[in-house]
C-alpha atoms as a printed R data frame, in Angstrom:
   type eleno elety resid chain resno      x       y       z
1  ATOM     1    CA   UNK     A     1 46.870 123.535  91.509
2  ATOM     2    CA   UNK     A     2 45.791 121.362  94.019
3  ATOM     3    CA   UNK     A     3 44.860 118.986  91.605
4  ATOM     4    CA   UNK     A     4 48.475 118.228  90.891
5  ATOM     5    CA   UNK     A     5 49.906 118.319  94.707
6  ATOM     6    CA   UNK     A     6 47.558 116.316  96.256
7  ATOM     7    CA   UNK     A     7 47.883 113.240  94.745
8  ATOM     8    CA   UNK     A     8 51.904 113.943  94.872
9  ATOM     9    CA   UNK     A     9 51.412 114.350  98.652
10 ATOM    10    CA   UNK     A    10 49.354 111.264  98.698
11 ATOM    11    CA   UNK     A    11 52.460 109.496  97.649
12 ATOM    12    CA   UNK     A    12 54.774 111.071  99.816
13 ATOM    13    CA   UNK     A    13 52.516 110.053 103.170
14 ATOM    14    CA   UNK     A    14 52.028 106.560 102.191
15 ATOM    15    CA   UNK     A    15 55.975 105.969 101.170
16 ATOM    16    CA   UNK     A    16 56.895 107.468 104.456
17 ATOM    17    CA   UNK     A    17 54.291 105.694 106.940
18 ATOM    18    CA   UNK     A    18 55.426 101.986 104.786
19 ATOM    19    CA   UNK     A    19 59.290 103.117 105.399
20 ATOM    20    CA   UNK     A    20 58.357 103.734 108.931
21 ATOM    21    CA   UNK     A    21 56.408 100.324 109.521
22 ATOM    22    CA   UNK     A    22 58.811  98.145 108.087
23 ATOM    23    CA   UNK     A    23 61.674  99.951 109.624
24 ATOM    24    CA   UNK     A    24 60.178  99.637 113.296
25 ATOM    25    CA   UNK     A    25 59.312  95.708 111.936
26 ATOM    26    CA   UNK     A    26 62.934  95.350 111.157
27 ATOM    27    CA   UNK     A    27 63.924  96.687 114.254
28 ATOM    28    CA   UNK     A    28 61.968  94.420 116.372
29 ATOM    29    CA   UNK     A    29 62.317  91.091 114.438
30 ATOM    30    CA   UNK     A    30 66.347  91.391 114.266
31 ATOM    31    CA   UNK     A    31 67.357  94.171 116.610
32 ATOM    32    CA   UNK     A    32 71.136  93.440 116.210
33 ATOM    33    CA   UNK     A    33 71.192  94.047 112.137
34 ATOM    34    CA   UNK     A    34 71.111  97.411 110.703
35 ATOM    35    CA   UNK     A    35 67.431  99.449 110.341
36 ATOM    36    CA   UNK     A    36 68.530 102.413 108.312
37 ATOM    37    CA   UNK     A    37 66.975 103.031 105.418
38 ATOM    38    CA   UNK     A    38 70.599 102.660 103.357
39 ATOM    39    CA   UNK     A    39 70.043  98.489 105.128
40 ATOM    40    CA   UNK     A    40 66.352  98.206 104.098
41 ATOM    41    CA   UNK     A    41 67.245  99.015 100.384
42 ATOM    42    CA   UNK     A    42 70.136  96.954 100.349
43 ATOM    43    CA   UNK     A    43 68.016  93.898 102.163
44 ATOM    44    CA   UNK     A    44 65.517  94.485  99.119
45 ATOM    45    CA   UNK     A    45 67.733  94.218  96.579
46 ATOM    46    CA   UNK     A    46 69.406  91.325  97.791
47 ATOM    47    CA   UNK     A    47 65.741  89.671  98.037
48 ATOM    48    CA   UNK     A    48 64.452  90.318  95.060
49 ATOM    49    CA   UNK     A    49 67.502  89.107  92.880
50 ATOM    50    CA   UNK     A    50 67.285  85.994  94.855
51 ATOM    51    CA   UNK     A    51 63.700  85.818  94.262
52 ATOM    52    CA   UNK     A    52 63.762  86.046  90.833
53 ATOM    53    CA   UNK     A    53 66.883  83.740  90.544
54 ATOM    54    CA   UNK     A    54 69.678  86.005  89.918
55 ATOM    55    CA   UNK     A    55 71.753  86.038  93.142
56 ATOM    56    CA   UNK     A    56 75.392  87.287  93.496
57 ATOM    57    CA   UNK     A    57 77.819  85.073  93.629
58 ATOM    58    CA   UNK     A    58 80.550  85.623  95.914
């Protein structure tokens, strides 16, 4: 059984403490703009469509 959950835990720990990191990054590189995690996701999106040339137009 533990076979299964560990690596699932694995996962779980490492998404968490990368969330955390880059949220407390965030936070201290642009304190007056949004850290939530709802912000971060957004911020990524918005990234990687302009990255890959795709961005929004407005």
């Amino acid at each position: 059984m533990s076979r299964f959950i560990d690596p699932i835990f694995a996962v779980g720990v490492g998404l968490s403490a990368a969330y955390l990191r880059i949220q407390r990054e965030e936070r201290e590189k642009y304190p007056e703009q949004d850290a939530s995690a709802t912000a971060l996701w957004e911020k990524g999106v918005r990234m990687t469509k302009s990255y890959f040339g795709r961005e929004e137009e407005n």
